[in-house]
N, C-alpha and C positions, 0 to 999 in steps of 0.2 A: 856874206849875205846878212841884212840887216833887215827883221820885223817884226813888230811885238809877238809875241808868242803867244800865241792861241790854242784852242784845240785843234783848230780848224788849221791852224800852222803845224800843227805839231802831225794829225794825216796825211797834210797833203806834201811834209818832206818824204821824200823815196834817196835810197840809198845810191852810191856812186861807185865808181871804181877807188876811189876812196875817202877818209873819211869828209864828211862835211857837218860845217858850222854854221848856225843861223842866229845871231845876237839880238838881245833883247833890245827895241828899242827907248822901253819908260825904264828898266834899271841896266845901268852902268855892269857891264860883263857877268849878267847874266846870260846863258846860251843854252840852244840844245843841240848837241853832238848826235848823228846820226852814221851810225858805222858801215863799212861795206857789208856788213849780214844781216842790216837793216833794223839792227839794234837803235833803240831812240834813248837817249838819255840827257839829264838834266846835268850842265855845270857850270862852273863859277869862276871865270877869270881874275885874278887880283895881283897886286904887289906888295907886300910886306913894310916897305920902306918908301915909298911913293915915287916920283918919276926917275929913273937910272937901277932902281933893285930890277931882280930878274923877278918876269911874269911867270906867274905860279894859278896853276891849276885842280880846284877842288870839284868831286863830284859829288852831285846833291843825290841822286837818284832815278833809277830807271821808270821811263815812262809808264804806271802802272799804278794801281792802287798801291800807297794815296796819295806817288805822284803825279797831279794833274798839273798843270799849267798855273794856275792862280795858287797853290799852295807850293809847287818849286820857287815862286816866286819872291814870296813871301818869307819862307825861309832863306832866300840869296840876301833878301835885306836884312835878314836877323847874322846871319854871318857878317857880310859887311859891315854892324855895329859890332861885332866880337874883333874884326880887324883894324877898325879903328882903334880900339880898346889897344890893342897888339898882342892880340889873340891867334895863332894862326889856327885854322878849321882843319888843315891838316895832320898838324899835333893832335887836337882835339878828336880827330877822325879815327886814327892810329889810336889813342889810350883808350874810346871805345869801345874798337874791336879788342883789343886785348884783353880790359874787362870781361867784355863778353865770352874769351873765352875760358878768362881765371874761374870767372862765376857761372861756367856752364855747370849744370847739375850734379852730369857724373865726375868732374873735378872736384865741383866746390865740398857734396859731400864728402870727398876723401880728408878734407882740411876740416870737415867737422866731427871725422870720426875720430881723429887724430889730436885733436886739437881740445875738442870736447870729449866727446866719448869716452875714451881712454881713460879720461881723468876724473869722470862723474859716475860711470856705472862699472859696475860688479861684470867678473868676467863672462858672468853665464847671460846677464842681460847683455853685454857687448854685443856676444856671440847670436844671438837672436836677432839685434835688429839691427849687424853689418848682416847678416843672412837675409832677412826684410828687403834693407836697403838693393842685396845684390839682385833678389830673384824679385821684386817686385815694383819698385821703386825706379831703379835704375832705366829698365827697357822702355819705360814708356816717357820719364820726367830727362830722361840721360843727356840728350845732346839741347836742349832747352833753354837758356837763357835764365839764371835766378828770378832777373826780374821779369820774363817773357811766362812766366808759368800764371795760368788764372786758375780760377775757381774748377774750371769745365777739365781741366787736363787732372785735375785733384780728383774729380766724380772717373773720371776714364780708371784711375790707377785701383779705386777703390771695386769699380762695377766688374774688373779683372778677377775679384775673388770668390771664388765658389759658394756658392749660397748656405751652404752649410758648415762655412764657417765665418760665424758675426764675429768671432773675437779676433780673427785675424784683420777682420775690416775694422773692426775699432783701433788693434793697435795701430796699424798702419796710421789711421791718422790723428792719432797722437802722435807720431811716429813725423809724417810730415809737418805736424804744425811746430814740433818741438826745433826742428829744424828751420824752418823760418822763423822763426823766432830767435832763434840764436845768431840766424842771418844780422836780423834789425840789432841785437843788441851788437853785431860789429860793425855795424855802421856800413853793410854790404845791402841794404833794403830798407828801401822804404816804408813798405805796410804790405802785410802779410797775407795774399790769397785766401786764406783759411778765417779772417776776420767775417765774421758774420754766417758760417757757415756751422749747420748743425752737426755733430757727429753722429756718428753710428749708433743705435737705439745702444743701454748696458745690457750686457748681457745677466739673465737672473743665475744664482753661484745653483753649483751642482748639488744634489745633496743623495748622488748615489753611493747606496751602501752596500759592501759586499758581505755576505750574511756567512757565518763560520760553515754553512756545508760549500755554502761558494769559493772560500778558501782554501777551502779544503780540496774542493777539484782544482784549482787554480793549482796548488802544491802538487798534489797527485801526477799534474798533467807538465809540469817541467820537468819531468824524466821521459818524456812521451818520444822525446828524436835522441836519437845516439849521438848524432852533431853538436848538441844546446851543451856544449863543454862549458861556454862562455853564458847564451842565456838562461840556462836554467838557476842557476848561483844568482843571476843578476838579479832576477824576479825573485828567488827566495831571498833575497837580502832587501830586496825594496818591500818584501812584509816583514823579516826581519826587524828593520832599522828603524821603518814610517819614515826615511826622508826621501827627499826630491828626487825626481829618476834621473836630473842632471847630472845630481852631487852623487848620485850611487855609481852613474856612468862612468863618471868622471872620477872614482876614486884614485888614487895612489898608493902602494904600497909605504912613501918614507911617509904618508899621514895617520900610519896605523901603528899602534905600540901593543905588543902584545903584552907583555908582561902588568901594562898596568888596564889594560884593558880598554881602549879608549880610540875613538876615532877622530882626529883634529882635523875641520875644514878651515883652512884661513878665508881671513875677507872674503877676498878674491872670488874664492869660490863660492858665496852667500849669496842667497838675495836680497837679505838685508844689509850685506857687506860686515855683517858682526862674523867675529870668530866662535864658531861653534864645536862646541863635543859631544861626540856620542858615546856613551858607554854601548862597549858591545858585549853582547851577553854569550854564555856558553855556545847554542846555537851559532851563531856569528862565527865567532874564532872557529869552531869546527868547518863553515863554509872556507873562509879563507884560509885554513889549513889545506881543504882540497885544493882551492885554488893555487895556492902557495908551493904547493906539494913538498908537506914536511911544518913543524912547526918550528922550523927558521925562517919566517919569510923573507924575500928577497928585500934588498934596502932600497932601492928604490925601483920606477916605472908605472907603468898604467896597470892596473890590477884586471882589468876588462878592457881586452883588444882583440880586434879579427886579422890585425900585422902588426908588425912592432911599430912602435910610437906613431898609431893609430888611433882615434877616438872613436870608442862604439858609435854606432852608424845604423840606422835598418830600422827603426823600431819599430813603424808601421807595420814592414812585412813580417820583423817577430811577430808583433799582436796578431795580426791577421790568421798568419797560421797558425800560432796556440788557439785560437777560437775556432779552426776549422778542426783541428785534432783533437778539440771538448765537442765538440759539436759532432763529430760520426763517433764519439761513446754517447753510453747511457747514463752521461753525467753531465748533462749542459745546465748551464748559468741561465738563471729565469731569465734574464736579458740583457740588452745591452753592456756594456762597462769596458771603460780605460787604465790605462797604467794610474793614472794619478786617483783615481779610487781607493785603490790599498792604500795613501798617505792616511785619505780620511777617514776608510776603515778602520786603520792601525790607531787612531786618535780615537774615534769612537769605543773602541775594544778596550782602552786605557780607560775610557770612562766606565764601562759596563763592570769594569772590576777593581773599581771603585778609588782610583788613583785621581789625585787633586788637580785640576783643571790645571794649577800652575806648573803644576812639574809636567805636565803634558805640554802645556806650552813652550816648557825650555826646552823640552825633548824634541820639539818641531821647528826651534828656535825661530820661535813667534815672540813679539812682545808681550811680558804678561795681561794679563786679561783688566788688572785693578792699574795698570799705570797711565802717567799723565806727566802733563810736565809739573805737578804741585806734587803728587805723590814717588813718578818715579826714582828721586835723587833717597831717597828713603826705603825705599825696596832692594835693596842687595843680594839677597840671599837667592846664589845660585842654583838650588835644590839640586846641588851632586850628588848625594846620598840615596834622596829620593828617584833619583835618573837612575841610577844604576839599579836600586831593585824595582824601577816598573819595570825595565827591560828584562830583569830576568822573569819578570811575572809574566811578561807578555812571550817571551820565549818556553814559557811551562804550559803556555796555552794553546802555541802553535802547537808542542807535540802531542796535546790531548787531540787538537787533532785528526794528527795522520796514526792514530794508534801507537803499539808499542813500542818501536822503533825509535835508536836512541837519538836521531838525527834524519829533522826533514829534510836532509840532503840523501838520504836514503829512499826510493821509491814509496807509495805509500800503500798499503793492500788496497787494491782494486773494492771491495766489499768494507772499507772503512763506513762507519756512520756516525753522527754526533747526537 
């Protein structure tokens, strides 16, 4: 059956016992195929090699936005110049889809966690935003197309996040633009969704402080459950220390030396990816003696696990419930406050007794406060001397304290004051 194809051609074909064809009359094997289930579709009859090659069959697409009639058309002539060329549309049909699915979302990002990630961030960053990618990112961007992602699927992933947390909607889209952007630089995108779009308001820095009687309940209250084998040590060590509650997490027994006193985090485990030490002070050692049970400790493992080569887990419902069991005594926290408070407590408490901004900052392994790229090749000096007696300065103050007791690993009297 032969007639230009219309709209009005294209309704008024009805389906058969089986299939039929109706050819274009202004271009040369253009057709639309209409199936026995009354499927309408656009295709392209051609030969690769001109009269004696076998007739070969490409489909353009089913009749439906945005194939109408004058735009399947249209495209049949643009193929037919790619065949001239000797091009075949079917080749070109096939790499495609297969792009399409190298570069679906939840693929492509695995080759950029792998590929990039790995290689560019520190383990505890990795760890946060493969976590991002899985639980927030993926479900909704996953089966999508690199290039089929817009602006509006970007607002969907972000409008997913709880209102009460902006920093998580800021990272995420850092998070995703860093990733299309690493798209373009491999030549997998063209121009990037996120081009012109504003981010997340900044969020303004915390500046809660937990005040020494706050501490002081804070200490008092991880002896509060018989079970806190694991968090009580944790939390006393994350005032202890003043570092990150990753890196406290995250300890290991072969990164502790007792004899010379000192706790090594590599790269890896940094956020700035520098190697860092901590002097630990008498307090300390006596924690991980308990922990250790014995002052051989073990040579290697996770120092803090709820199974074996397991990574502490839970923190949420710790905090929750240390605040419900401060909260029914007579010693509740004027308000609010997070695990990551104590770092800036511990920093603030360094400065209150009168220890140098700088040696606070190695101890937080921050970069120091005077460097630049003109002055830092000129500042070396590690302040290891200084590390070690702020920490035992700060370890003389924890135990003023919880009273007389030689070890705020020991409960603290209920009737303590400061």
């Amino acid at each position: 059956m032969a007639s230009k194809i219309t709209l009005r051609t294209v309704q008024a074909a009805t389906p058969s016992s089986r299939d039929i064809f109706v050819w274009d009359t202004e271009v040369r094997g253009f057709g639309l195929k209409v199936t026995k289930a009354g499927k309408k579709v656009y295709v392209l009859q051609f030969r690769m090699g001109g009269k004696g090659t076998p007739t070969r069959r490409h489909t353009i697409g089913t009749h439906a936005s945005p194939w109408q009639p004058a735009d399947a058309r249209n495209e049949a002539r643009r193929i037919l110049e790619q065949i001239k060329g000797g091009i075949d549309p079917r080749a070109v049909a096939q790499e495609r889809r297969r792009q399409e699915v190298d570069l679906r979302f939840d693929r492509y990002v695995q080759s950029f966690l792998e590929s990039y990630a790995k290689r560019e961030w520190g383990e505890r960053t990795y760890k946060t935003h493969e976590s991002n990618i899985r639980r927030w990112l993926v479900p909704t961007l996953g089966m999508r197309p690199l290039m089929g992602i817009e602006r509006r699927h970007v607002t969907e992933v972000l409008d997913k996040v709880p209102f009460d947390s902006p920093a998580l909607r800021r990272d995420l889209f850092k998070l995703i633009r860093r990733i299309m952007n690493w798209a373009i630089e491999q030549g997998d995108l063209g121009r990037s969704p996120m081009v012109g779009m504003r981010g997340p308001s900044k969020i303004p820095p915390r500046n809660r402080l937990l005040t020494d009687h706050e501490l002081q309940v804070i200490l008092a209250h991880t002896h509060a459950e018989p079970e806190w084998a694991i968090w009580g040590p944790f939390i006393r060590l994350l005032l202890i220390t003043g570092q990150r509650r990753g890196e406290v997490a995250g300890m290991r027994w072969e990164e502790l030396d007792r004899n010379d006193k000192v706790w090594t985090l590599e790269s890896r485990r940094t956020k700035n990816q520098h190697v860092h030490q901590v002097p630990l002070s008498d307090l300390a050692v006596i924690e991980l003696d308990i922990l250790g049970q014995g002052t051989t400790w073990p040579r290697r493992g996770a120092v803090f696990q709820h199974k074996p080569e397991t990574s502490l887990a839970g923190f949420s419902k710790m905090k929750a419930r240390l605040d419900r069991i401060i909260c029914d005594s007579d010693m509740e926290l004027k308000r609010e406050w997070r695990l990551h408070d104590i770092r800036r407590s511990f920093a603030t408490g360094l400065q209150r007794l009168h220890v140098r901004m700088e040696v606070i900052a190695a101890l937080q392994n921050h970069r120091s406060i005077h460097s630049g790229k003109t002055t830092e090749p000129y500042h070396l000096h590690d302040w290891a001397p200084e590390r070690v007696e702020a920490m035992q300065l700060w370890a003389e103050h924890l135990k003023k304290l919880v009273g007389p007791s030689e070890s705020i690993a020991m409960p603290a009297p209920s009737s303590s004051t400061t």
